[in-house]
C-alpha positions as CSV (number, residue, x, y, z in Angstrom):
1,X,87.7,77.3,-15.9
2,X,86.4,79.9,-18.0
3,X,85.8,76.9,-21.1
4,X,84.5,74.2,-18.8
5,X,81.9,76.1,-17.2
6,X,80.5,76.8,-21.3
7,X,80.5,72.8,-21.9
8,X,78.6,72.3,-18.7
9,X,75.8,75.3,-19.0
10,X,73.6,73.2,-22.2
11,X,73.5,70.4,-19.9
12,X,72.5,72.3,-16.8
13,X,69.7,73.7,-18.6
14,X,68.5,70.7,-20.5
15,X,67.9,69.4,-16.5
16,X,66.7,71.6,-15.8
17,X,63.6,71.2,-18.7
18,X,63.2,67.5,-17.7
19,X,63.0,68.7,-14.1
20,X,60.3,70.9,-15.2
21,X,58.4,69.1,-17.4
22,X,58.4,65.9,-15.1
23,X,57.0,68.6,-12.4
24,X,53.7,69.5,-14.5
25,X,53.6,66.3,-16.0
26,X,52.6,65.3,-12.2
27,X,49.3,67.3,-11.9
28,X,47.9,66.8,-15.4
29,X,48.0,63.2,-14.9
30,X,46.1,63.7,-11.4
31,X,43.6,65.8,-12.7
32,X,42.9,63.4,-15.7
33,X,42.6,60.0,-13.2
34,X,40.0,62.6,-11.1
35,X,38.5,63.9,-14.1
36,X,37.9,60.1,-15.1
37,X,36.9,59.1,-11.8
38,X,34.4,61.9,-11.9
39,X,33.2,60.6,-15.3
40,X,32.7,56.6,-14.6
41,X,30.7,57.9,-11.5
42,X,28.2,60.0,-13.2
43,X,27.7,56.6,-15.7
44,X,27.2,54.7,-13.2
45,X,24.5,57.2,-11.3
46,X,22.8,57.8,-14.8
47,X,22.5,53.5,-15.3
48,X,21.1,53.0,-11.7
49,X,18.5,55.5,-12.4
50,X,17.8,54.1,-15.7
51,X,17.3,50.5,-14.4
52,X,15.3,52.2,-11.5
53,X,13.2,53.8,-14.0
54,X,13.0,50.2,-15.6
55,X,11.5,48.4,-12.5
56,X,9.0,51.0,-11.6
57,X,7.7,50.8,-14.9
58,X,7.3,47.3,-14.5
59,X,5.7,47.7,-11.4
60,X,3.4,49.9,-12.6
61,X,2.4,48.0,-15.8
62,X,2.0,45.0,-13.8
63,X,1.2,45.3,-10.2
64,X,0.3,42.7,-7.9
65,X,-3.0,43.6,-6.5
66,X,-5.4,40.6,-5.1
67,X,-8.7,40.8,-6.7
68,X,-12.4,39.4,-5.6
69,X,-15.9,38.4,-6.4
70,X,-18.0,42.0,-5.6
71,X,-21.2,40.8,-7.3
72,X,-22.9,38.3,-9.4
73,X,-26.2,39.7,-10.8
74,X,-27.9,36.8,-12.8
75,X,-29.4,37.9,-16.2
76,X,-33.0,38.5,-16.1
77,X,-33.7,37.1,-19.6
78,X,-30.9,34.3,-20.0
79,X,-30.6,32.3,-16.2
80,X,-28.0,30.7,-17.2
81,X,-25.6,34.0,-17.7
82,X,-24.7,36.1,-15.2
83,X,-22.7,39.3,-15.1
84,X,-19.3,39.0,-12.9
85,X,-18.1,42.5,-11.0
86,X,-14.3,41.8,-9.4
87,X,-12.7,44.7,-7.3
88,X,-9.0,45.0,-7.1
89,X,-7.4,45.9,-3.1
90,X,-7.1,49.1,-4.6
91,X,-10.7,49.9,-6.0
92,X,-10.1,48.8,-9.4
93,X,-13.2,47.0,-11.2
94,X,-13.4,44.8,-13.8
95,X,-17.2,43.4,-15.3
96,X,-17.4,40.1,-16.9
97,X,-20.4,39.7,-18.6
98,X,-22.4,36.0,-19.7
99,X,-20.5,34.5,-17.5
100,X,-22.0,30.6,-17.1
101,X,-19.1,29.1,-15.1
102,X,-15.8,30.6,-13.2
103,X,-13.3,30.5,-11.0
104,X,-10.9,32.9,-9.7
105,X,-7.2,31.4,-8.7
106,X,-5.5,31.1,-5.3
107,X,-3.2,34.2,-5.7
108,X,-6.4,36.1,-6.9
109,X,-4.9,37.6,-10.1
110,X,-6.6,35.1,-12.7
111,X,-10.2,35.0,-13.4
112,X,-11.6,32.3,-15.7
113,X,-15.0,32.5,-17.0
114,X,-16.7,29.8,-19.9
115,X,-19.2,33.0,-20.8
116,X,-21.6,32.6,-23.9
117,X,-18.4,33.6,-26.2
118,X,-16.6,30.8,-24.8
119,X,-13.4,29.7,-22.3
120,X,-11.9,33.0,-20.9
121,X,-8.7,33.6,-19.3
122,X,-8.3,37.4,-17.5
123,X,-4.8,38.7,-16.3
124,X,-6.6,40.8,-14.3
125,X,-3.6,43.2,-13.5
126,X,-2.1,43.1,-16.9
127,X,-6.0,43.5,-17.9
128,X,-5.5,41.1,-20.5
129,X,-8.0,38.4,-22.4
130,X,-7.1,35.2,-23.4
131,X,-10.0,33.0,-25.6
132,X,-9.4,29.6,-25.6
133,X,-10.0,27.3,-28.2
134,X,-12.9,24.3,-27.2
135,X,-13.0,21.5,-29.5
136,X,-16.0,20.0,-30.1
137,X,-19.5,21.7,-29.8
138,X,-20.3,24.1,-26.5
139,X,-20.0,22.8,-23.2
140,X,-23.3,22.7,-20.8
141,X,-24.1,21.4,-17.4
142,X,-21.5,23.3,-15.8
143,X,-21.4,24.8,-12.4
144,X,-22.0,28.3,-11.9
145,X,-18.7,28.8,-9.6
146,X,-17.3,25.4,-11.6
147,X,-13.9,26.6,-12.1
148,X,-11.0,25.1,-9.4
149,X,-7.5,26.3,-9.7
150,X,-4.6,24.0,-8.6
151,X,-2.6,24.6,-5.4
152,X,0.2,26.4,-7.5
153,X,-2.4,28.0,-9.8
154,X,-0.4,25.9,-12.5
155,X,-3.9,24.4,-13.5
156,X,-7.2,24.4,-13.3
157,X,-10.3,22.3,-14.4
158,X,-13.8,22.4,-15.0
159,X,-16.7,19.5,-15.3
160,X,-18.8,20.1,-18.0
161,X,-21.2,17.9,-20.0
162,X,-19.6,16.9,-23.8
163,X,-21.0,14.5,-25.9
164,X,-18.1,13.2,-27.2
165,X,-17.5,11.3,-23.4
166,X,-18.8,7.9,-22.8
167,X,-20.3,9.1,-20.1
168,X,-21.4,12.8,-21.3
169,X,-19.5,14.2,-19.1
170,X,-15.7,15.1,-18.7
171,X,-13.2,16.7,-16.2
172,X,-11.2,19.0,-18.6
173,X,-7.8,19.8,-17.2
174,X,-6.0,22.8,-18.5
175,X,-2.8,24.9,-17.7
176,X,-2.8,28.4,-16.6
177,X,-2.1,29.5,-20.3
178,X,-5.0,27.8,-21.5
179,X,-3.1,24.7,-22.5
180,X,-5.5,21.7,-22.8
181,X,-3.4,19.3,-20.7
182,X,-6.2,16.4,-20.3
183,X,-9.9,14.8,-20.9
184,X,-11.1,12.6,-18.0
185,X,-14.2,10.8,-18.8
186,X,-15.9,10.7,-15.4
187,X,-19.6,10.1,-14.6
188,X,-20.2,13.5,-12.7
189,X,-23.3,14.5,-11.3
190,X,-24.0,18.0,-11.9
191,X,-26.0,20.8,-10.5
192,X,-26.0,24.2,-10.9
193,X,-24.5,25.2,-7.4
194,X,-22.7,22.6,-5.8
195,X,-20.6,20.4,-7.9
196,X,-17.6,21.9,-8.1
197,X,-14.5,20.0,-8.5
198,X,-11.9,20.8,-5.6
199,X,-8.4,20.9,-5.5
200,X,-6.0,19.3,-2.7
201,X,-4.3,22.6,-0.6
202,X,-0.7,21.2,-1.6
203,X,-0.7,18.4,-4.6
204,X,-2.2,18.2,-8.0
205,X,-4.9,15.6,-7.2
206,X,-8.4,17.0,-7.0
207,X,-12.1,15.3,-5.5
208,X,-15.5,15.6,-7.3
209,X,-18.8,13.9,-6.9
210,X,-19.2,11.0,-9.2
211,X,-22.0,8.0,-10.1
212,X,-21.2,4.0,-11.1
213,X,-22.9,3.9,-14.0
214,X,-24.5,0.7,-13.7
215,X,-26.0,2.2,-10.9
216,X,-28.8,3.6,-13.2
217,X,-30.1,0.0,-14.3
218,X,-31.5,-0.6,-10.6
219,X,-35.3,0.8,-10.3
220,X,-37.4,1.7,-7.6
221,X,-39.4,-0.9,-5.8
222,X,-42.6,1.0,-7.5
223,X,-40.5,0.5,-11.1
224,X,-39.5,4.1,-12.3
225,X,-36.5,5.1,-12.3
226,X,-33.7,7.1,-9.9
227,X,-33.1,10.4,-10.4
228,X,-29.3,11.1,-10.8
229,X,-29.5,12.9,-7.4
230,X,-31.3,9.5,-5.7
231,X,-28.6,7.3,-7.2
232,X,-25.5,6.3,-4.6
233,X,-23.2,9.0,-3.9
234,X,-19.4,8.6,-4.3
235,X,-16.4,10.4,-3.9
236,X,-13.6,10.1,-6.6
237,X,-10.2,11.3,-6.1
238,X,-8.3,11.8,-9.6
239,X,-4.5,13.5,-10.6
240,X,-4.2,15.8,-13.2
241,X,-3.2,12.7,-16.0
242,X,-6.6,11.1,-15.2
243,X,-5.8,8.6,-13.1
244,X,-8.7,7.5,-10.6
245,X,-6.7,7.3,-7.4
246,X,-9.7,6.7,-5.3
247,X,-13.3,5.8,-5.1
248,X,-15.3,6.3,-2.2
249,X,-19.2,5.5,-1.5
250,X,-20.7,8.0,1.1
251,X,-24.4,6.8,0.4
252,X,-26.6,4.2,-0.9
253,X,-29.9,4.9,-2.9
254,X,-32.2,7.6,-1.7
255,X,-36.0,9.0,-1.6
256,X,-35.0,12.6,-2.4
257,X,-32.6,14.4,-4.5
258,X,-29.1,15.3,-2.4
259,X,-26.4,17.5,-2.5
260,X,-22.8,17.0,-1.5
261,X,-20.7,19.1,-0.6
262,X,-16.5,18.9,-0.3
263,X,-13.9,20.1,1.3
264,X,-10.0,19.0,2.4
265,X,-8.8,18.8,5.3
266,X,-5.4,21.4,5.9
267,X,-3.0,18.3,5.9
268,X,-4.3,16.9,2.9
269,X,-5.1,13.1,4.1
270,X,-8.8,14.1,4.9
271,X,-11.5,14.7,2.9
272,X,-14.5,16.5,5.2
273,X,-18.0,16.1,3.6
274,X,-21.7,17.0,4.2
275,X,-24.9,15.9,2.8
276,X,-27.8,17.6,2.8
277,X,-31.5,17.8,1.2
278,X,-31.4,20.2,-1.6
279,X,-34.7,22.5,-0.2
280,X,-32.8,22.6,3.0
281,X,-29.1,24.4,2.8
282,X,-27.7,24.1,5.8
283,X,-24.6,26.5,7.5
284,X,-21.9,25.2,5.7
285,X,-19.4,27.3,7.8
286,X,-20.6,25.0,10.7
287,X,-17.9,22.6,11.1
288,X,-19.5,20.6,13.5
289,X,-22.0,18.8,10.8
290,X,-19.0,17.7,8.2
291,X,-18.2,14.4,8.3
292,X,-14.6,13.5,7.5
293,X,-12.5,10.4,5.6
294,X,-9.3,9.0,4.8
295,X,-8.4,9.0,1.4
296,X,-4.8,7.5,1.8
């Protein structure tokens, strides 16, 4: 008994280390998984706040505040130019100065100015410039608010005189960026106030008051000649690739000079109009003295 009970002690004991080393084996390996736990938390705490820190940044460098039109003082030595003040929803202000023509887009974060150093296009919450290159000589008989945006504010476009058009005057079309996307010869009549091109509220086709020019060959019954604002008055209807979709005639010849002035209808098939004698401006928030036509 005495010899068997010395073989069997080693392995006893050697159990007895297994049984021990599997028992603290146990914890270590739970407080490692924890410890790791602990650790892939805290990353993903510390990449959430980094991203966080991202997107307020962003929002801060670019915010999207609506801006508008706070005053237009016209230049006491040079008519033509007039300084532009835009306020931003939050009191920011922004001065454009020489400004002959502009417009400001639908969302009201792009102003576009043709000012005496050329085509300007302002981010006005990124408070960014943009020149844009004209070919050709300087433009002239432009609209003082002459600038329409598209519905989308992927475009806009401008009437301006150039003498390389047929007719010396051109609808230029050109993307937000400044992109010249198209020339459309056109005979537009211009004045300084109301001959703004306008854009449909949903579609990239736009109305602008036009002239047949042909129309200047007829004389008065004493023999001079028709001012442009005496000739017929029509209506054209063009798309962004120049196409002349329609032509409408909204008055014969006249004795005096007259204005048009446009608007769409909200469902896009109108077109509501009102003509009026240039010394004699009447309410044009009046509804009741537009006169309105199909253009489908």
């Amino acid at each position: 008994m005495h010899t068997k009970e010395n073989v069997n002690e080693p392995i006893q004991k050697e159990t007895n280390t297994t049984s021990w080393v599997k028992s603290l084996l146990f914890p270590i390996l739970v407080v490692f998984v924890i410890l790791l736990s602990l650790i892939l938390s805290n990353l993903t705490i510390q990449v959430q706040k980094s991203n966080s820190g991202l997107n307020s940044t962003k929002s801060t460098v670019n915010p999207s505040y609506k801006w508008k039109l706070l005053s237009q003082v016209v230049s006491e030595e040079f008519h033509e130019y007039s300084n532009i003040e835009l306020v931003s929803d939050v009191g920011a202000v922004k001065i454009v100065e020489q400004v002959i023509s502009y417009g400001i887009s639908n969302n009201q974060d792009v102003f576009v100015a043709y000012t005496s150093g050329g085509l300007e296009i302002h981010d006005l919450n990124r408070n960014t410039v943009e020149q844009v290159i004209i070919e050709g000589k300087k433009l002239s008989k432009l609209a003082r608010e002459g600038i329409a945006f598209s519905y989308d504010d992927k475009y806009f476009i401008l009437a301006a005189g150039v003498e390389e058009s047929r007719y010396g005057t051109q609808i230029l079309v050109y993307s937000r960026e400044g992109e010249l996307v198209n020339k459309i010869d056109a005979s537009i009549y211009y004045t300084e106030t109301v001959s703004k091109p306008i854009f449909s509220p949903n579609s990239n086709v736009f109305a602008i008051r036009t002239y047949v020019e042909e129309d200047l060959e007829f004389l008065k019954p004493d023999g001079s000649k028709y001012q442009l604002g005496e000739l017929p008055i029509n209506i054209s209807i063009f798309n962004i690739f120049g196409e002349e979709l329609k032509l409408i005639n909204v008055r014969d010849y006249g004795s005096v000079n007259t204005e048009l002035f446009l608007k769409w209808d909200s469902d896009n098939r109108y077109i509501k109009y009102v003509l009026f004698d240039n010394r004699n401006v009447p309410n044009l928030r009046n509804e009741n003295i537009f006169n309105k036509i199909s253009i489908i």
